[in-house]
C-alpha positions in Angstrom: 42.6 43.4 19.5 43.9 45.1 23.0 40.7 46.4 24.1 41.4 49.8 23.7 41.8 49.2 20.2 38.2 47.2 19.7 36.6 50.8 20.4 37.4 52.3 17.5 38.1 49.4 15.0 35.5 47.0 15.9 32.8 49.3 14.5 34.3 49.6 11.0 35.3 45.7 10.8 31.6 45.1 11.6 30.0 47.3 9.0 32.5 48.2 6.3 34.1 44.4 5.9 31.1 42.7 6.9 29.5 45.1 4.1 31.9 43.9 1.7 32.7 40.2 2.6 29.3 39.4 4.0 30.7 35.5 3.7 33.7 36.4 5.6 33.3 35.2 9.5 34.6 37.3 12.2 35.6 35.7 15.7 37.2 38.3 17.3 39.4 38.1 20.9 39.8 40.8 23.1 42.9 40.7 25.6 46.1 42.8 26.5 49.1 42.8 25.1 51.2 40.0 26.6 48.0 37.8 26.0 48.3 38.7 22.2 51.6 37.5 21.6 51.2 34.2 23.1 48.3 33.4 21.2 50.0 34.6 18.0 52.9 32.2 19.1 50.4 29.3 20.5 48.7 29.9 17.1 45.6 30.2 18.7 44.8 33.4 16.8 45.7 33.8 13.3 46.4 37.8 13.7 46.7 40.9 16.1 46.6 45.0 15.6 47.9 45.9 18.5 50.9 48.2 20.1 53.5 45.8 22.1 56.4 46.4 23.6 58.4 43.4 22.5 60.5 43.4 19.0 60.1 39.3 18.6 61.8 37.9 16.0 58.8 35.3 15.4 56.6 37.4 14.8 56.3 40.0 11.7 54.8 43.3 12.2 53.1 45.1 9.6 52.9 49.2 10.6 49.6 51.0 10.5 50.0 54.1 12.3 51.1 55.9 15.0 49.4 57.4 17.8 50.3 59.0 21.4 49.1 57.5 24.7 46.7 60.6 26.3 45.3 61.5 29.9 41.8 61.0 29.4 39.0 63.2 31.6 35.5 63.8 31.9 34.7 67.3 29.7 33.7 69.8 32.9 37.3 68.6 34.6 39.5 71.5 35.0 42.2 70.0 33.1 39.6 69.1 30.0 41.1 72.8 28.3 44.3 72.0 28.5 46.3 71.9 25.1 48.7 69.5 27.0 49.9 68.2 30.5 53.0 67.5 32.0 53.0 63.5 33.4 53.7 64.8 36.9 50.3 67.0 36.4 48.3 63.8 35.2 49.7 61.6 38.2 48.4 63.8 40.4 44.8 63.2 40.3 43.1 59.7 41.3 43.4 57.2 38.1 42.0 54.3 37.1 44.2 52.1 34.6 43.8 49.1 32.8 46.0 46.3 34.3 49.8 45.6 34.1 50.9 43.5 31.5 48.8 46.0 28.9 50.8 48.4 26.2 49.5 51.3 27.9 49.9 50.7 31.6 53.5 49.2 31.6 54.5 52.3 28.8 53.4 55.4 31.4 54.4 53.4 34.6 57.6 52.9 32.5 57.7 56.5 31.8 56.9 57.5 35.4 59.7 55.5 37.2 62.1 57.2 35.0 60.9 60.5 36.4 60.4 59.1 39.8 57.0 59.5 40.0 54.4 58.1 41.9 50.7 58.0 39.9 47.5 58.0 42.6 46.1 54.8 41.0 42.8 54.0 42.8 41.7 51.3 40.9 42.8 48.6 37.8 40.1 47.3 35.5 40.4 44.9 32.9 36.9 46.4 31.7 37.4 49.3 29.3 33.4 50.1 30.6 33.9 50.5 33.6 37.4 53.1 33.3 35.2 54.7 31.2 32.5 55.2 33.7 34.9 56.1 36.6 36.4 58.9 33.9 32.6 60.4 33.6 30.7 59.7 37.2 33.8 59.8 39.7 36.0 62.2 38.5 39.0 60.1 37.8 41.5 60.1 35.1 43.1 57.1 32.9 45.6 57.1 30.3 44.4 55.6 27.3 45.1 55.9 23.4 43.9 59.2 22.1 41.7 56.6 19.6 40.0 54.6 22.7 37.6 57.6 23.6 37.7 58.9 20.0 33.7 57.9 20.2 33.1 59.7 23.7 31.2 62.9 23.8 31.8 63.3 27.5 35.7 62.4 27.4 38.6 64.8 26.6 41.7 63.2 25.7 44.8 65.1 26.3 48.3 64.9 25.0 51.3 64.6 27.3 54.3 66.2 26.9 56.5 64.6 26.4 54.8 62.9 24.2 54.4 59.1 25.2 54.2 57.6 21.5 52.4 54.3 20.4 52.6 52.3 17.2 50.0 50.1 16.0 50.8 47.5 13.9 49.6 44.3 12.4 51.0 41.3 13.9 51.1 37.4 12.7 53.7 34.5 13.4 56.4 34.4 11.0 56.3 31.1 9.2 52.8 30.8 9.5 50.1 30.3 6.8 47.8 33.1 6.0 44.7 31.3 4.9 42.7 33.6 2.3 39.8 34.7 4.8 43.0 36.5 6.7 44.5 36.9 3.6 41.4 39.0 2.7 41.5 41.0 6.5 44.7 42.3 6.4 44.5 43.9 2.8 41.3 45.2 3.7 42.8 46.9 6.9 46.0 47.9 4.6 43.6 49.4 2.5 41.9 51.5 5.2 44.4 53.0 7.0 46.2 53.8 3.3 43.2 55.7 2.3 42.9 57.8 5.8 46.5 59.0 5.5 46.1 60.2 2.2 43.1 62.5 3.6 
């Protein structure tokens, strides 16, 4: 899991699946993007759901759902009411980012060099914690999935338009046995994401 992604799906693989496959053992790695997919490759993890940038032809993706990357703020900044923000808006205040080499990072500085802009990044911080902290007691901004403060009272995530879009998949190597522990994982996940669509 990209750590983003841990904040919001960590808590319902430790209670719902734990709940129902109480046998089941979890070891769980948390690490960006390019990270992932060598592990996958190196078979040192037996599966990912994560958002990458690369369409590999080792590895087979699974599609969960889609979701936007956001400007995330503390709720008393003055952009916190905004319905949405331009990305020459968002660049304009200090940011702190998670680090190169991560989905969301490389997709807005993509998106920024093709508008020529130049985000005031103050900090990078492979600690979701501590972006988070910097969002709420300094004043900064981050760009983050909408789902990575979705459990943040004091965090407003807002869209950008245009929109930068995200898909979240599962990924595992192609060729690969699933062993039924995994087996088990990935229905379960299949299941749950199945069931909040048809909401």
């Amino acid at each position: 899991l990209p750590l983003q992604m841990g904040a919001f799906f960590l808590p319902a693989l430790m209670r719902d699946f734990k709940e129902r496959y109480p046998l089941i053992q979890l070891e769980i790695v948390e690490c960006g993007a390019k990270d992932i997919v060598h592990m996958i490759l190196e078979e040192k993890i037996d599966l990912a759901i994560a958002s990458i940038n690369t369409d590999n032809p080792k590895l087979k993706y699974i599609h969960l759902f889609d979701t936007e990357i956001c400007l995330c703020v503390e709720k008393e900044h003055p952009f916190s009411g905004r319905d949405f923000i331009s990305l020459e808006e968002a660049c304009s205040i200090p940011l702190s980012m998670l680090p190169k080499g991560f989905y969301t990072p490389d997709s807005v500085l993509a998106a920024c060099n093709r508008l020529h802009l130049a985000p005031d990044i103050r900090l990078y911080s492979s600690q979701l914690h501590t972006i988070k902290n910097l969002i709420i007691n300094a004043g900064f901004g981050s760009f983050l999935l909408r789902e990575a403060v979705v459990l943040d009272q004091d965090i407003v995530s807002i869209p950008i338009n245009p929109s930068i879009q995200a898909t979240i998949c599962m990924i595992t190597k192609k060729g690969r046995r699933i062993y039924n522990d995994s087996r088990t994982l990935i229905e379960f996940v299949m299941e749950k994401y199945r069931t909040q669509k048809k909401r």
